[in-house]
N, C-alpha and C positions, 0 to 999 in steps of 0.2 A: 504494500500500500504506500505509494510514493507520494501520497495526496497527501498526508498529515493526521489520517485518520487512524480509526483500530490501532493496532502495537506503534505505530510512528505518532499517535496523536501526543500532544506537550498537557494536555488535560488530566488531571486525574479523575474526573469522574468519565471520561471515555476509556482510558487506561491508566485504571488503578494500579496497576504493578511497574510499568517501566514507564511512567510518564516524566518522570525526572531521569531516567539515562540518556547517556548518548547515541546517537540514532546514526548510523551512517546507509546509505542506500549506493550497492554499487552496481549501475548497470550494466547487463549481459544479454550477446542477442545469439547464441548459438546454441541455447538449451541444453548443456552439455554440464549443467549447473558446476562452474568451475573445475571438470573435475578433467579436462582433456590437457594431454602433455604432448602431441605427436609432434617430432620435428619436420615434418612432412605431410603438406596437403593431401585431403583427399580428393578424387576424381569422381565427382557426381554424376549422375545420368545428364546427358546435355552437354557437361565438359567441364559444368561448373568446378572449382577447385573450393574443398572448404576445409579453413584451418580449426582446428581443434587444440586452443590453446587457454582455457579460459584457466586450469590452475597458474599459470606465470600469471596473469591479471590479477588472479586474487591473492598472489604473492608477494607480488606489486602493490597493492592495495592495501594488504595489512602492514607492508615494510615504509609504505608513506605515513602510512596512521600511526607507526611505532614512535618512526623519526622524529615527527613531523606535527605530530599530534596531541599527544599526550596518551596514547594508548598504552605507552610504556610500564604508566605508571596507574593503571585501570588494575579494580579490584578484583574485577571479573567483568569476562567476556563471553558473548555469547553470538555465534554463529548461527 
């Protein structure tokens, strides 16, 4: 929910339990939910080429939030 709403809402009577955490949203568009590593595209029907790399992204993502962010120093984490 990238709207604010449900688990992302800052409300505590929308979300009682994490309305005061930090909310990070990281965008993915190859439904592979982070979890593709191939160093080498694949060849779809048609010729299309599709990479499969969303764990570096979310590698990438958590080492910017570590650096970067304060995540370092987070009490817990939750994926």
């Amino acid at each position: 929910d990238g709207g604010g709403g449900g688990i992302f809402s800052p409300s505590p009577a929308v979300n009682p339990l994490f309305h005061n955490y930090t909310k990070v949203w990281v965008m993915y568009c190859d439904g592979g939910s982070y979890s593709g590593a191939r160093a080498a595209p694949v060849a779809a029907r048609g010729g299309a080429l599709l990479h499969f790399r969303g764990r570096h992204i979310l590698e990438s993502a958590v080492g910017e939030l570590l650096a970067d962010h304060g995540l370092a120093s987070a009490g817990l984490l939750l994926l």
